[in-house]
C-alpha positions, 0 to 999 in steps of 0.5 A: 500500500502507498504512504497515507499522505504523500510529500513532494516539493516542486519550484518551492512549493510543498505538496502535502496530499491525503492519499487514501480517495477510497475512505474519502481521505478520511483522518484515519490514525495512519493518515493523522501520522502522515499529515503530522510528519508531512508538516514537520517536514515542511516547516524543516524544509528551506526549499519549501517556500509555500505548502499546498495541502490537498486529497487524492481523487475528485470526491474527497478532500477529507470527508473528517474522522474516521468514524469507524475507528472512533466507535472502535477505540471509543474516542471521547475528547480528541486530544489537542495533537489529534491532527495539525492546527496551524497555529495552535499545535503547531507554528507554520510561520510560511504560507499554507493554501488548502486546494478543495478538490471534493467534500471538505466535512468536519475535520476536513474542514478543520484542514481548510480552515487553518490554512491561510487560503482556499482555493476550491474546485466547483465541485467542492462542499464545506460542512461542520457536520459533528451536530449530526453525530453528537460530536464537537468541535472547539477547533471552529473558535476562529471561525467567526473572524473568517466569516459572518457570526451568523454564517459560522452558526448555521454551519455549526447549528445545522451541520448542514454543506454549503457548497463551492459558492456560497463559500466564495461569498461568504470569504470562506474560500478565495477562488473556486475554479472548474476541478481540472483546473485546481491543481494548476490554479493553486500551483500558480498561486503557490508559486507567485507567493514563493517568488515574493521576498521569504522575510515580507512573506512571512511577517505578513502573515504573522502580521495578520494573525497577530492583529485578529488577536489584538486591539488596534493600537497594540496591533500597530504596535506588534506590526511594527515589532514583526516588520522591523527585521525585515526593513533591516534585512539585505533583502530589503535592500535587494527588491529596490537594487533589482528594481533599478538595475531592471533584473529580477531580486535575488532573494536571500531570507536575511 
């Protein structure tokens, strides 16, 4: 049997993929393992700039837990290292982009959640489906700075899927394309973000999830702390260097 969750690196970007698509890529214990050392990997890596975090097949991007095993082992409280939260669990200072290729339910859409963009074929479905069987979940607590209030209660309350759409209009997803056009569309958006300057890239993201944890002033405050290191790298110098001598930056991450 091929490994539950495979990682290749291409052009600078990570492709972290759920490869069980006959349980719909399910969080079974094999697949948890997989995506933990998948993104130990990643976050180790210097030649990984961006991560792409994906499932095999067209049906499934990850329909959850593994209900199965849960009944098994009698799953009560997951543990807080049951899967990989980024930010959380785990820090993912670089770029992370979950490319939806089917149902996106539960712990799915955990996984989709805590990357910092979505790209979703047209095919795609986003639930929290644990109301449907009596199940939690704590891990939603950001969802509200995602989306409306009330859109992330009905998610929650009815457990009920939205699909590809609705999810763009409601800023859950940033682009949803045709399914034979994921892969490529979240391959370009990867790649535009890995030939950025790493140090901007970077504190920007940390400048975003350090402002949704903060009053206005303490956010100016905590920006001007994670952007100062950048200002006083070479690379800083570099991007207006490369500007004037019309050739592309050489980027150094320092």
């Amino acid at each position: 049997m091929s490994e539950p969750v495979r990682y290749e690196v291409a052009s600078g970007v990570a492709w972290l993929t759920i490869d069980r698509p006959e349980s719909r890529n399910v969080l079974s214990a094999d697949v948890r393992a997989g995506l933990w050392d998948g993104v130990r990997r990643f976050v180790a890596d210097e030649d990984a700039k961006v991560l792409v975090l994906t499932g095999s097949g067209d049906k499934a991007f990850c329909a959850g837990g593994d209900l199965k095993e849960m009944a098994e082992t009698g799953l009560e409280v997951p543990p807080i290292d049951f899967v990989p939260q980024f930010g959380r669990n785990i820090e993912v200072p670089k770029p992370t982009i979950a490319a939806v290729n089917g149902v996106a339910y539960a712990g799915g859409f955990l996984l989709a959640q805590v990357c910092d963009l979505v790209v979703a074929a047209d095919t795609a479905r986003f639930a929290i489906s644990e109301a449907k069987v009596g199940r939690g979940s704590p891990w939603a607590a950001p969802l509200p700075w995602l989306v409306p209030p009330r859109i992330a209660l009905q998610l929650l309350l009815t457990g009920d899927p939205i699909d590809a759409a609705r999810a763009y209009d409601v800023g859950l997803v940033n682009q949803v394309v045709p399914t034979s056009e994921l892969r490529p569309t979240a391959r370009a958006l990867a790649e535009r973000i890995a030939a950025n300057a790493p140090l901007s890239v970077r504190a920007a993201k940390a400048m975003v999830y350090a402002s949704a944890e903060r009053h206005r002033a303490e956010a100016y405050a905590e920006a001007e702390r994670i952007w100062e290191p950048v200002y006083l790298s070479n690379d800083a110098q570099e991007g207006p260097l490369a500007f004037r001598e019309r050739r592309s930056p050489r980027w150094r991450g320092c």
